[in-house]
C-alpha positions in Angstrom: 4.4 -15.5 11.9 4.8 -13.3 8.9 8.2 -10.9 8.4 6.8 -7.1 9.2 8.1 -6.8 6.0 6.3 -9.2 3.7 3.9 -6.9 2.0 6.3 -3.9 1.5 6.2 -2.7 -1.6 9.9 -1.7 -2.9 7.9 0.4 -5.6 7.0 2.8 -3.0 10.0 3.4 -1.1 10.9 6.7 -3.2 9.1 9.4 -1.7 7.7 10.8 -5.0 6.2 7.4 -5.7 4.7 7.3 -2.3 2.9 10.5 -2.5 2.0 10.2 -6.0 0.2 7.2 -5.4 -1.6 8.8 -2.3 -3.0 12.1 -4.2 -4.3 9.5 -6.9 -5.9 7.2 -5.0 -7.5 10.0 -2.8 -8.6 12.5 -6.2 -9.1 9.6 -8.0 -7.3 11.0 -10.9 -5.1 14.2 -12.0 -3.2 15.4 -14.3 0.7 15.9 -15.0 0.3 19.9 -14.7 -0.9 18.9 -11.0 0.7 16.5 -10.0 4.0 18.3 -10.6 3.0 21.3 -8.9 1.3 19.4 -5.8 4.4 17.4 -5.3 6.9 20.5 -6.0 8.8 18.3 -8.6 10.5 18.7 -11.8 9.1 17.4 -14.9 11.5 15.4 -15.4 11.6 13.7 -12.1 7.9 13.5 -11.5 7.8 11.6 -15.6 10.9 9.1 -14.5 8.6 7.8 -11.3 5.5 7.9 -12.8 7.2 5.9 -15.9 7.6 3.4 -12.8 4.1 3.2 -11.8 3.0 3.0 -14.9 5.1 -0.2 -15.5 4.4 -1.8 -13.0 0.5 -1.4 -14.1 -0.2 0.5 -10.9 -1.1 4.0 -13.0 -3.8 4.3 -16.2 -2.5 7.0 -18.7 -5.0 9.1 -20.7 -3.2 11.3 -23.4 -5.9 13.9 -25.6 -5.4 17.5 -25.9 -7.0 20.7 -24.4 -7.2 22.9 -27.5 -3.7 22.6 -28.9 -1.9 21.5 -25.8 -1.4 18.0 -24.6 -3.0 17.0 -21.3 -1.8 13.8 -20.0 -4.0 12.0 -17.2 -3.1 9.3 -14.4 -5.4 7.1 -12.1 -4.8 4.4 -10.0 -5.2 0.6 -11.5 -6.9 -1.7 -9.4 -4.0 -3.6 -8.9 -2.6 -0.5 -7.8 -4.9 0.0 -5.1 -4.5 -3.4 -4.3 -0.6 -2.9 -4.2 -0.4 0.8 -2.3 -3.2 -0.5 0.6 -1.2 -3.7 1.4 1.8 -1.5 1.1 -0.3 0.7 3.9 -1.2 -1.8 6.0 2.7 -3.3 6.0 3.4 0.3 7.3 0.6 -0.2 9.6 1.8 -3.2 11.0 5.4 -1.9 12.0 3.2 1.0 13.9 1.2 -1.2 16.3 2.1 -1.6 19.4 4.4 -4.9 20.2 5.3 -5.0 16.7 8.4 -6.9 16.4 8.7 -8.1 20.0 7.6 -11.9 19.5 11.0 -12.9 19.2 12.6 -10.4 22.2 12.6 -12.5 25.5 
């Protein structure tokens, strides 16, 4: 038997992450401007976690500009769908009934 834990993905343990991760890979894509206001985060903090995503080649960035301001774009890698639905389905797993109980006697 498998650990319920062996497809958890560390990367998504912050909640920002998390929830990042989920607008993207339900809109597809959005930009900085709404992600920041969606998730009620500071610049700052929502650049530091998405900096994470990014590394870990989980998040595409797409930098132009919108007349004379810069409009930085995110969307979900396919490794990062890979990553965030077996992150999903390890969450899954720990929510089914009996999880866990193989080894209780």
């Amino acid at each position: 038997m498998k650990p319920l834990l062996h497809n958890w993905n560390a990367v998504f343990d912050n909640r920002v992450r998390l929830a990042a991760m989920a607008l993207l890979v339900v809109r597809g894509q959005a930009d900085f401007i709404a992600l920041r206001d969606e998730l009620g985060v500071t610049d700052g903090n929502l650049a530091s976690h998405l900096a994470v995503l990014e590394r870990e080649r989980y998040l595409r960035v797409s930098k132009k500009f919108a007349g004379k301001k810069p409009l930085t774009t995110y969307a979900v890698t396919e490794a990062g769908r890979r990553a965030f639905a077996a992150h999903l389905d390890a969450l899954e797993a720990l929510l089914r009934p009996g999880a866990g109980q193989e080894h209780v006697r």
